[in-house]
N, C-alpha and C positions, 0 to 999 in steps of 0.2 A: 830703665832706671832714671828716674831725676837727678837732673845736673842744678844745681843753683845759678839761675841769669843774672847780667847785673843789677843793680841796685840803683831805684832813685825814692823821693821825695816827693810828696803832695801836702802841702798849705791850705790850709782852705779860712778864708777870710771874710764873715756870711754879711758880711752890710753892706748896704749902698746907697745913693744919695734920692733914688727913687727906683723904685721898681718898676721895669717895662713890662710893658703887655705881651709879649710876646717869650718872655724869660721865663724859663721854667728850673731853673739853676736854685740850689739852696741860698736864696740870698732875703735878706730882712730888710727894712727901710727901719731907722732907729728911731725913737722920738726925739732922743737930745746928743750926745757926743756918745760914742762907741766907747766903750770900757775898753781903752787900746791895751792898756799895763796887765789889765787884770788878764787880758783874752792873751796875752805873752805869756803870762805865767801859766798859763792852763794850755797853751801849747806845750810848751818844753817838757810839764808836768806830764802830758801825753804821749811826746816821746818817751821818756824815759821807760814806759810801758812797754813801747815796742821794740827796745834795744834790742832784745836777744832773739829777732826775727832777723837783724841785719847779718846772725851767724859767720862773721869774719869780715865780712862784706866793706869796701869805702864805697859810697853815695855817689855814684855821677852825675845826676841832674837833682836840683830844685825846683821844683814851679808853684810859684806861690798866685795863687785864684780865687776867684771871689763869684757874687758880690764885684764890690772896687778894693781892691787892697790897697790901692793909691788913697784911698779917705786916709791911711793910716801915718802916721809920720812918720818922718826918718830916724828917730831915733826908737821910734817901736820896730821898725823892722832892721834897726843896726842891733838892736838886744835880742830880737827873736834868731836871728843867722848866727851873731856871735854865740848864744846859747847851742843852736845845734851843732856849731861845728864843738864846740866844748864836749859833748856826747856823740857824735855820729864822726869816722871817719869821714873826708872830702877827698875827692880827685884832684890833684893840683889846677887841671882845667875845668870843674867843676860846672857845668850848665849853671845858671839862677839864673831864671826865668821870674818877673812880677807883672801881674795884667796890671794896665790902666789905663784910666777914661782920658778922653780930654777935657780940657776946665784947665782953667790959670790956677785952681788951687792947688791941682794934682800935678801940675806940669812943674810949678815952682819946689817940688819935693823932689824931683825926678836926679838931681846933683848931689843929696843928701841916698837917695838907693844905690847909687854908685858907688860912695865912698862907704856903704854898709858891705860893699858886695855883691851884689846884684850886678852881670853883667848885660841880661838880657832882657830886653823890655818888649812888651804886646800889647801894644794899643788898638783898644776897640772904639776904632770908626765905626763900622758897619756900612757910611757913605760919605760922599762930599757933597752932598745934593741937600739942601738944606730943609726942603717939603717932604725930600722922604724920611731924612731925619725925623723932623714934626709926625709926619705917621708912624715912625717907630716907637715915640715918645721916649727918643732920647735928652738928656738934659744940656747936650753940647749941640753948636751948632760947628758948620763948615770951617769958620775963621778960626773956633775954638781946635779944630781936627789939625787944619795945616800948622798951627802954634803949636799946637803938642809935638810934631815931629819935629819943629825946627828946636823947640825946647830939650828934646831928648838929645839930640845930635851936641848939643850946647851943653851937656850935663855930659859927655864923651860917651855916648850911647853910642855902637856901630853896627850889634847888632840888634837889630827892631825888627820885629812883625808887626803887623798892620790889619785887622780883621775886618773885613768885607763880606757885606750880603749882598747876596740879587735875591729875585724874584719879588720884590717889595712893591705895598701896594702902589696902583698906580707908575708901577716902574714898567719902559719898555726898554726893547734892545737896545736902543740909541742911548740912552738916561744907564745905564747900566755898563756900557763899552764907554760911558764919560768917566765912571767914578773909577774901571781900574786904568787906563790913560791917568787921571791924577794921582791914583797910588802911584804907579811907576815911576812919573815926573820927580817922586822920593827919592828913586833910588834905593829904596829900602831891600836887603837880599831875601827878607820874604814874604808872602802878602796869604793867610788866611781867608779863604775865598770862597762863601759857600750860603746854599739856597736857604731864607726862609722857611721855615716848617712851623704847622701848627701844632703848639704840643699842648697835652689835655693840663687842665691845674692853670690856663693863663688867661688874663683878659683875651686875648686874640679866641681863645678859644670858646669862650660864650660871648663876644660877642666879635666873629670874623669879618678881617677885614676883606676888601677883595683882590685878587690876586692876579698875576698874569695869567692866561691860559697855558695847556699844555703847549702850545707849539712853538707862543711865545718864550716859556722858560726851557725849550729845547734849543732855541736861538741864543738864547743869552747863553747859556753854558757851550756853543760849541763856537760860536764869537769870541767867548772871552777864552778859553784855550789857546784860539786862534792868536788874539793879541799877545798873550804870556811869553810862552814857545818866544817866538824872535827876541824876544826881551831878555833873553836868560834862565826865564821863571819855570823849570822843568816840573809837572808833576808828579810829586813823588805818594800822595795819598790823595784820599778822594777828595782833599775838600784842602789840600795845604799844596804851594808851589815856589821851591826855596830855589835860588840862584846855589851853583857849582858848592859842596863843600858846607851850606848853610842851610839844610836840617836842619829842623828840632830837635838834639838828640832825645827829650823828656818825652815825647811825644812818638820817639820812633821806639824808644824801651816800653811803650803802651805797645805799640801795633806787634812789636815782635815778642810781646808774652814774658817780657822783662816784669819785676818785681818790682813795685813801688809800697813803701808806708805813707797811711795817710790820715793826716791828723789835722782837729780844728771841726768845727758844728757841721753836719752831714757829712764828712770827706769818706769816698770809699778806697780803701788797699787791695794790694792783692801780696800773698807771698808763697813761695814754694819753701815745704819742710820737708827738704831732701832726705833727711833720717827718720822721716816717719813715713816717705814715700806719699806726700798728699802736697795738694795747693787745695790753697783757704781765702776766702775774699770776709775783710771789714768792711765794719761801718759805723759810724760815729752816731750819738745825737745830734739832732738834725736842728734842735730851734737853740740858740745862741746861749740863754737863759736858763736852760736845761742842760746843756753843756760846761756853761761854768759853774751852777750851783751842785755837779755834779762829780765826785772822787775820781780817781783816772778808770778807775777799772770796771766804773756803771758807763762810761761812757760808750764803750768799747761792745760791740756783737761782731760773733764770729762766727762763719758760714762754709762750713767742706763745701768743694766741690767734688762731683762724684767722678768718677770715670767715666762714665756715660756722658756727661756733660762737657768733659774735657776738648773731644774735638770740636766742636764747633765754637768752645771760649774761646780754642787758641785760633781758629782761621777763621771767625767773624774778627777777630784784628787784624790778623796778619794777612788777610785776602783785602783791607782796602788798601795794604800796598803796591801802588804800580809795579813792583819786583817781585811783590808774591814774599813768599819763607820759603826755606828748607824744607825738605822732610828730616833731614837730622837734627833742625832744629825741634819739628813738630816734636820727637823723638824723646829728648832732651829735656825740652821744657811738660809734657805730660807723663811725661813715662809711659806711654802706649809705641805699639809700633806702628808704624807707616803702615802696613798689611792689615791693620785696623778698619782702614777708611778707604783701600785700593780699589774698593767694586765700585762704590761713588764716584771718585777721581775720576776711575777710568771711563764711566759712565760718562762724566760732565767734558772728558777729554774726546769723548767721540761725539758730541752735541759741539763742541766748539764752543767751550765754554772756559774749558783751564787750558792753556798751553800745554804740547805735546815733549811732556819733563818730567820722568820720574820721579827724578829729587830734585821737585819743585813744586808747589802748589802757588799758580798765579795765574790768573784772571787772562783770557784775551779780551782783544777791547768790547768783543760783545757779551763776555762776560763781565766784564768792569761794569756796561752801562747796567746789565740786571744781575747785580749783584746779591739783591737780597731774593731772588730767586735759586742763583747758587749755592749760598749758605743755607737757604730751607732744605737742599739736598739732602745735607749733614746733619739735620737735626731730630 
Protein backbone atom coordinates (compact mmCIF):
# COMPACT_ATOMS: atom_id res chain seq x y z
CA UNK A 1 0.00 0.00 0.00
CA UNK A 2 1.15 3.62 -0.60
CA UNK A 3 2.08 5.67 2.31
CA UNK A 4 2.17 9.50 1.36
CA UNK A 5 6.25 10.80 1.78
CA UNK A 6 7.05 14.13 2.85
CA UNK A 7 6.52 17.09 0.85
CA UNK A 8 8.62 19.71 -0.84
CA UNK A 9 8.71 22.40 -3.54
CA UNK A 10 10.45 23.18 -6.96
CA UNK A 11 10.70 26.84 -8.40
CA UNK A 12 11.83 27.00 -11.49
CA UNK A 13 13.10 30.40 -12.78
CA UNK A 14 13.93 29.83 -16.88
CA UNK A 15 16.44 33.19 -17.40
CA UNK A 16 19.70 33.95 -17.25
CA UNK A 17 22.28 36.31 -18.13
CA UNK A 18 23.86 34.19 -20.81
CA UNK A 19 23.63 30.79 -21.58
CA UNK A 20 26.59 28.37 -21.30
CA UNK A 21 27.75 25.81 -23.61
CA UNK A 22 27.69 23.14 -21.65
CA UNK A 23 23.96 23.77 -19.88
CA UNK A 24 21.45 21.84 -20.81
CA UNK A 25 19.02 23.02 -17.97
CA UNK A 26 15.52 24.77 -19.21
CA UNK A 27 16.95 28.22 -19.07
CA UNK A 28 16.51 31.29 -21.74
CA UNK A 29 18.84 34.29 -22.18
CA UNK A 30 16.08 37.41 -22.36
CA UNK A 31 16.45 40.14 -24.87
CA UNK A 32 15.51 42.97 -22.25
CA UNK A 33 14.40 42.60 -18.29
CA UNK A 34 12.60 39.39 -17.41
CA UNK A 35 8.91 39.97 -16.75
CA UNK A 36 9.71 39.29 -12.83
CA UNK A 37 5.86 40.43 -11.65
CA UNK A 38 4.21 38.97 -14.23
CA UNK A 39 6.27 35.43 -13.95
CA UNK A 40 5.13 35.78 -9.87
CA UNK A 41 1.74 35.94 -10.66
CA UNK A 42 1.82 33.01 -12.96
CA UNK A 43 3.70 31.02 -10.32
CA UNK A 44 1.39 31.37 -7.45
CA UNK A 45 -1.54 31.16 -10.15
CA UNK A 46 0.36 27.58 -10.66
CA UNK A 47 0.33 26.61 -7.37
CA UNK A 48 -2.92 27.17 -6.55
CA UNK A 49 -3.48 24.07 -9.21
CA UNK A 50 -1.62 21.82 -7.34
CA UNK A 51 -2.98 22.49 -3.91
CA UNK A 52 -5.01 19.36 -3.56
CA UNK A 53 -1.80 17.11 -4.36
CA UNK A 54 -0.20 18.47 -0.98
CA UNK A 55 -3.42 16.18 0.57
CA UNK A 56 -2.79 17.45 4.27
CA UNK A 57 0.73 17.60 3.81
CA UNK A 58 3.19 20.94 5.24
CA UNK A 59 6.08 21.71 2.71
CA UNK A 60 9.61 21.00 4.13
CA UNK A 61 11.84 22.11 1.62
CA UNK A 62 11.81 24.99 -1.17
CA UNK A 63 14.42 25.04 -3.81
CA UNK A 64 14.10 27.74 -5.91
CA UNK A 65 16.45 27.06 -9.74
CA UNK A 66 16.94 28.31 -12.61
CA UNK A 67 18.42 29.61 -15.20
CA UNK A 68 19.75 32.46 -12.30
CA UNK A 69 17.03 33.08 -10.02
CA UNK A 70 19.44 35.67 -8.50
CA UNK A 71 18.61 37.95 -11.95
CA UNK A 72 15.40 38.26 -10.02
CA UNK A 73 14.91 40.93 -7.22
CA UNK A 74 14.28 40.92 -3.73
CA UNK A 75 11.17 42.06 -3.64
CA UNK A 76 10.00 39.46 -6.53
CA UNK A 77 11.11 36.63 -4.66
CA UNK A 78 9.68 38.30 -0.94
CA UNK A 79 6.02 38.18 -3.09
CA UNK A 80 6.68 34.86 -4.61
CA UNK A 81 7.52 33.04 -0.71
CA UNK A 82 5.11 35.38 0.86
CA UNK A 83 2.49 34.06 -1.71
CA UNK A 84 3.21 30.34 -1.15
CA UNK A 85 3.26 30.22 2.30
CA UNK A 86 -0.32 32.20 2.03
CA UNK A 87 -1.43 28.80 0.20
CA UNK A 88 0.91 26.04 1.05
CA UNK A 89 1.51 24.95 4.73
CA UNK A 90 5.52 25.44 5.81
CA UNK A 91 7.58 23.57 8.42
CA UNK A 92 8.67 25.96 10.98
CA UNK A 93 12.35 24.97 9.81
CA UNK A 94 11.42 24.91 6.45
CA UNK A 95 14.54 24.29 3.87
CA UNK A 96 14.65 27.55 1.20
CA UNK A 97 17.06 26.93 -0.90
CA UNK A 98 17.85 29.83 -3.98
CA UNK A 99 20.69 29.20 -6.75
CA UNK A 100 22.93 31.87 -7.52
CA UNK A 101 25.71 33.08 -9.79
CA UNK A 102 28.32 35.20 -8.83
CA UNK A 103 28.41 39.07 -10.06
CA UNK A 104 28.12 42.11 -7.75
CA UNK A 105 24.69 42.35 -9.17
CA UNK A 106 23.48 39.19 -7.69
CA UNK A 107 25.48 39.22 -4.64
CA UNK A 108 24.15 42.95 -3.77
CA UNK A 109 20.56 41.15 -3.64
CA UNK A 110 21.75 38.33 -1.62
CA UNK A 111 20.45 40.59 2.06
CA UNK A 112 17.18 41.33 0.44
CA UNK A 113 16.60 36.96 -0.08
CA UNK A 114 17.27 36.72 3.45
CA UNK A 115 14.93 38.97 4.97
CA UNK A 116 12.22 37.30 2.09
CA UNK A 117 13.07 33.97 3.79
CA UNK A 118 15.28 32.25 2.05
CA UNK A 119 17.63 30.52 4.47
CA UNK A 120 19.78 28.77 2.09
CA UNK A 121 21.89 29.80 -0.59
CA UNK A 122 23.87 27.66 -3.85
CA UNK A 123 26.28 29.39 -5.54
CA UNK A 124 27.46 28.09 -8.82
CA UNK A 125 31.12 28.61 -9.01
CA UNK A 126 31.90 25.54 -11.04
CA UNK A 127 35.78 26.96 -10.32
CA UNK A 128 38.33 29.42 -9.07
CA UNK A 129 40.39 28.98 -11.91
CA UNK A 130 39.80 31.80 -13.96
CA UNK A 131 40.81 30.06 -17.89
CA UNK A 132 38.76 27.39 -16.88
CA UNK A 133 35.97 29.62 -16.11
CA UNK A 134 36.65 31.35 -19.74
CA UNK A 135 36.25 27.72 -21.21
CA UNK A 136 33.03 27.18 -19.44
CA UNK A 137 31.81 30.52 -20.74
CA UNK A 138 30.92 31.42 -17.53
CA UNK A 139 30.09 35.25 -17.02
CA UNK A 140 31.90 35.60 -13.43
CA UNK A 141 35.17 35.41 -12.93
CA UNK A 142 37.41 34.09 -9.74
CA UNK A 143 37.31 37.66 -7.80
CA UNK A 144 33.65 37.66 -8.75
CA UNK A 145 33.30 33.75 -7.01
CA UNK A 146 35.35 34.70 -3.75
CA UNK A 147 32.94 38.15 -3.29
CA UNK A 148 29.98 36.14 -3.75
CA UNK A 149 30.79 34.01 -0.64
CA UNK A 150 32.07 36.76 1.39
CA UNK A 151 28.81 38.61 0.31
CA UNK A 152 26.42 35.84 1.30
CA UNK A 153 28.16 35.28 4.69
CA UNK A 154 27.58 39.42 5.03
CA UNK A 155 23.82 39.02 4.04
CA UNK A 156 23.79 36.31 7.41
CA UNK A 157 23.95 33.39 5.06
CA UNK A 158 25.33 30.18 7.20
CA UNK A 159 24.23 27.80 5.24
CA UNK A 160 25.85 27.80 1.61
CA UNK A 161 26.53 25.31 -0.95
CA UNK A 162 29.17 25.95 -3.42
CA UNK A 163 28.92 23.92 -6.81
CA UNK A 164 32.11 22.64 -8.33
CA UNK A 165 33.10 20.88 -11.63
CA UNK A 166 36.08 18.75 -12.63
CA UNK A 167 36.92 17.16 -15.53
CA UNK A 168 36.97 20.61 -17.38
CA UNK A 169 38.74 21.22 -20.37
CA UNK A 170 42.09 21.54 -20.14
CA UNK A 171 41.84 20.84 -16.42
CA UNK A 172 44.52 18.36 -14.67
CA UNK A 173 44.57 16.78 -11.21
CA UNK A 174 46.79 19.55 -9.83
CA UNK A 175 44.29 22.67 -11.35
CA UNK A 176 41.28 20.53 -10.09
CA UNK A 177 42.78 19.53 -6.15
CA UNK A 178 43.53 23.74 -6.38
CA UNK A 179 39.74 24.76 -6.79
CA UNK A 180 38.37 22.24 -3.96
CA UNK A 181 41.52 23.58 -1.50
CA UNK A 182 39.91 27.09 -2.15
CA UNK A 183 36.25 25.97 -1.77
CA UNK A 184 37.11 24.57 1.74
CA UNK A 185 39.42 27.82 2.68
CA UNK A 186 35.28 28.87 2.83
CA UNK A 187 34.45 26.89 5.11
CA UNK A 188 31.20 26.48 3.67
CA UNK A 189 29.29 22.98 5.36
CA UNK A 190 28.69 21.90 1.66
CA UNK A 191 30.40 21.95 -1.53
CA UNK A 192 28.41 20.26 -4.81
CA UNK A 193 31.14 18.48 -6.51
CA UNK A 194 30.76 16.93 -9.68
CA UNK A 195 32.10 15.84 -13.32
CA UNK A 196 31.48 17.67 -16.60
CA UNK A 197 29.23 15.78 -18.95
CA UNK A 198 28.37 16.38 -22.44
CA UNK A 199 24.82 16.44 -22.76
CA UNK A 200 23.10 16.48 -26.30
CA UNK A 201 20.96 20.10 -27.06
CA UNK A 202 24.41 22.20 -25.94
CA UNK A 203 27.18 24.04 -27.69
CA UNK A 204 29.59 21.57 -26.06
CA UNK A 205 27.83 19.24 -27.83
CA UNK A 206 28.24 20.07 -31.49
CA UNK A 207 31.00 21.64 -31.03
CA UNK A 208 33.21 19.47 -28.06
CA UNK A 209 35.55 20.66 -26.10
CA UNK A 210 38.51 18.43 -25.09
CA UNK A 211 38.54 16.82 -22.06
CA UNK A 212 40.65 14.99 -19.61
CA UNK A 213 41.34 11.39 -20.26
CA UNK A 214 39.87 8.62 -18.55
CA UNK A 215 42.65 7.99 -16.11
CA UNK A 216 43.09 11.52 -15.67
CA UNK A 217 39.38 11.95 -14.40
CA UNK A 218 39.86 8.76 -12.44
CA UNK A 219 42.68 10.82 -10.54
CA UNK A 220 40.80 13.79 -9.89
CA UNK A 221 37.68 11.96 -8.31
CA UNK A 222 39.68 9.82 -6.18
CA UNK A 223 42.14 12.97 -5.06
CA UNK A 224 39.48 14.94 -4.34
CA UNK A 225 37.50 12.31 -2.01
CA UNK A 226 40.77 12.09 -0.67
CA UNK A 227 41.06 15.88 0.27
CA UNK A 228 37.05 16.01 1.49
CA UNK A 229 37.10 13.04 4.04
CA UNK A 230 39.72 14.86 6.47
CA UNK A 231 37.83 18.16 6.01
CA UNK A 232 34.60 17.02 7.35
CA UNK A 233 33.06 16.77 3.83
CA UNK A 234 31.41 13.22 4.09
CA UNK A 235 29.83 11.70 0.99
CA UNK A 236 26.53 11.35 1.25
CA UNK A 237 25.39 11.20 -2.83
CA UNK A 238 27.25 10.72 -5.67
CA UNK A 239 28.08 14.11 -6.59
CA UNK A 240 27.12 16.17 -2.97
CA UNK A 241 29.42 16.14 0.24
CA UNK A 242 27.84 18.05 3.31
CA UNK A 243 29.79 18.51 6.64
CA UNK A 244 27.91 16.57 9.99
CA UNK A 245 24.08 17.57 10.10
CA UNK A 246 24.28 19.63 6.72
CA UNK A 247 22.37 17.86 3.92
CA UNK A 248 20.34 19.09 1.53
CA UNK A 249 17.19 18.11 2.97
CA UNK A 250 15.37 19.11 -0.71
CA UNK A 251 17.58 17.17 -2.46
CA UNK A 252 17.64 14.23 0.03
CA UNK A 253 13.45 14.11 -0.36
CA UNK A 254 14.58 13.66 -4.38
CA UNK A 255 16.89 10.77 -3.71
CA UNK A 256 14.63 9.01 -1.17
CA UNK A 257 11.34 9.17 -3.58
CA UNK A 258 9.73 12.04 -1.33
CA UNK A 259 7.14 14.10 -3.28
CA UNK A 260 7.92 17.36 -4.62
CA UNK A 261 5.33 20.07 -6.75
CA UNK A 262 6.89 21.82 -9.40
CA UNK A 263 6.06 24.90 -10.76
CA UNK A 264 7.29 27.70 -13.29
CA UNK A 265 8.38 27.08 -17.34
CA UNK A 266 9.75 23.34 -17.80
CA UNK A 267 9.71 22.42 -13.96
CA UNK A 268 9.09 18.67 -13.43
CA UNK A 269 6.96 17.06 -10.10
CA UNK A 270 6.45 14.09 -8.85
CA UNK A 271 3.46 13.08 -6.31
CA UNK A 272 2.11 9.90 -4.88
CA UNK A 273 -1.93 9.61 -4.83
CA UNK A 274 -2.28 7.30 -2.05
CA UNK A 275 -6.19 6.82 -2.60
CA UNK A 276 -6.02 6.15 -5.87
CA UNK A 277 -2.79 3.82 -5.22
CA UNK A 278 -0.66 5.47 -8.18
CA UNK A 279 2.40 8.04 -8.46
CA UNK A 280 2.38 10.58 -11.32
CA UNK A 281 5.16 12.72 -12.51
CA UNK A 282 4.49 16.62 -14.24
CA UNK A 283 5.68 18.83 -16.29
CA UNK A 284 5.23 22.36 -17.05
CA UNK A 285 5.70 24.42 -20.45
CA UNK A 286 9.12 24.54 -21.11
CA UNK A 287 9.55 28.05 -23.13
CA UNK A 288 8.85 31.01 -20.54
CA UNK A 289 6.39 32.90 -23.28
CA UNK A 290 4.22 29.86 -23.48
CA UNK A 291 4.02 29.46 -19.89
CA UNK A 292 2.75 32.85 -19.19
CA UNK A 293 0.61 33.48 -22.08
CA UNK A 294 -0.81 30.22 -21.00
CA UNK A 295 -4.22 29.45 -18.21
CA UNK A 296 -2.96 27.38 -15.23
CA UNK A 297 -4.39 24.23 -16.44
CA UNK A 298 -2.53 24.21 -20.40
CA UNK A 299 0.42 24.57 -18.56
CA UNK A 300 0.21 21.52 -16.76
CA UNK A 301 0.92 17.38 -18.46
CA UNK A 302 0.43 14.57 -16.47
CA UNK A 303 2.17 11.23 -16.67
CA UNK A 304 1.16 7.66 -14.52
CA UNK A 305 3.78 5.98 -13.80
CA UNK A 306 3.35 2.23 -14.20
CA UNK A 307 4.28 -0.32 -11.78
CA UNK A 308 6.53 -1.82 -14.05
CA UNK A 309 8.39 1.41 -13.95
CA UNK A 310 8.22 1.82 -10.20
CA UNK A 311 11.29 0.04 -9.18
CA UNK A 312 13.81 1.36 -10.76
CA UNK A 313 12.33 5.31 -10.41
CA UNK A 314 12.51 4.62 -6.95
CA UNK A 315 16.39 3.17 -6.74
CA UNK A 316 17.79 4.94 -9.73
CA UNK A 317 17.41 7.79 -6.75
CA UNK A 318 17.68 6.14 -3.77
CA UNK A 319 20.81 3.94 -4.90
CA UNK A 320 23.07 7.33 -5.61
CA UNK A 321 22.83 7.41 -1.82
CA UNK A 322 25.99 6.32 -0.09
CA UNK A 323 23.40 4.74 2.66
CA UNK A 324 21.36 3.11 0.19
CA UNK A 325 17.01 3.18 1.14
CA UNK A 326 15.09 0.77 3.00
CA UNK A 327 13.15 -1.87 1.65
CA UNK A 328 10.23 -0.62 3.81
CA UNK A 329 10.84 2.42 2.33
CA UNK A 330 10.87 0.86 -1.23
CA UNK A 331 7.59 -0.67 0.10
CA UNK A 332 6.00 2.50 1.09
CA UNK A 333 6.82 4.77 -1.36
CA UNK A 334 5.69 2.12 -4.62
CA UNK A 335 3.28 0.04 -3.19
CA UNK A 336 5.16 -3.15 -4.48
CA UNK A 337 6.70 -5.48 -2.23
CA UNK A 338 10.41 -5.98 -1.71
CA UNK A 339 9.84 -9.76 -3.17
CA UNK A 340 9.22 -7.83 -6.38
CA UNK A 341 12.88 -7.22 -7.05
CA UNK A 342 14.61 -10.00 -4.61
CA UNK A 343 16.09 -12.28 -7.54
CA UNK A 344 17.99 -9.11 -8.86
CA UNK A 345 19.14 -7.99 -5.39
CA UNK A 346 20.20 -11.03 -4.55
CA UNK A 347 21.75 -11.47 -7.82
CA UNK A 348 23.82 -8.08 -7.59
CA UNK A 349 24.43 -9.05 -3.76
CA UNK A 350 26.33 -12.21 -4.92
CA UNK A 351 28.53 -10.08 -7.74
CA UNK A 352 29.35 -7.65 -4.84
CA UNK A 353 27.63 -5.12 -6.08
CA UNK A 354 24.66 -4.22 -3.14
CA UNK A 355 25.69 -4.80 0.44
CA UNK A 356 24.83 -8.00 2.07
CA UNK A 357 21.09 -6.31 3.80
CA UNK A 358 18.03 -7.56 3.24
CA UNK A 359 16.36 -4.39 4.29
CA UNK A 360 18.45 -2.49 2.54
CA UNK A 361 19.26 -1.63 -1.04
CA UNK A 362 22.93 0.05 -1.20
CA UNK A 363 25.71 0.07 -3.38
CA UNK A 364 29.30 -1.28 -2.17
CA UNK A 365 31.91 0.79 -3.17
CA UNK A 366 32.24 -1.12 -6.49
CA UNK A 367 28.91 -0.92 -6.98
CA UNK A 368 28.93 2.93 -6.28
CA UNK A 369 31.72 3.26 -8.95
CA UNK A 370 29.36 1.21 -11.71
CA UNK A 371 26.40 2.28 -10.74
CA UNK A 372 24.48 2.66 -13.86
CA UNK A 373 25.43 -0.88 -14.58
CA UNK A 374 23.48 -1.69 -11.34
CA UNK A 375 20.38 0.04 -12.00
CA UNK A 376 20.40 -1.53 -15.81
CA UNK A 377 19.78 -4.69 -13.56
CA UNK A 378 16.36 -3.30 -12.61
CA UNK A 379 15.15 -2.15 -15.65
Amino acid sequence: MLTLPPLSLYVHLPWCERKCPYCDFNSHQPSGEPPFEAYVDALLEDLEGDLPWAQGRSCQTIFIGGGTPSLFPGRAIRRLLDGVRERLPLLDDAEITLEANPGSAEAARFAAYREAGVNRLSIGVQSFDDASLAALGRVHDSRAAHAAVAAARAAGFSNINLDLMHGLPGQDPAAAARDIETAMAHAVPHLSWYQLTIEANTVFHSRPPTLPEDDALAEIQQHGEAQLAPQGYRQYEVSAFAQDGQQCRHNLNYWRFGDYLAIGAGAHGKVTLAAEERVIRTRRTRVPRDYLGSVAAARREIVAVSANELPLEFLMNGLRLCDGVTTADFEDRTGLSAESVHAVAASLRHRGLLVDDENRFCTTPTGFRFLDSVLAAFA
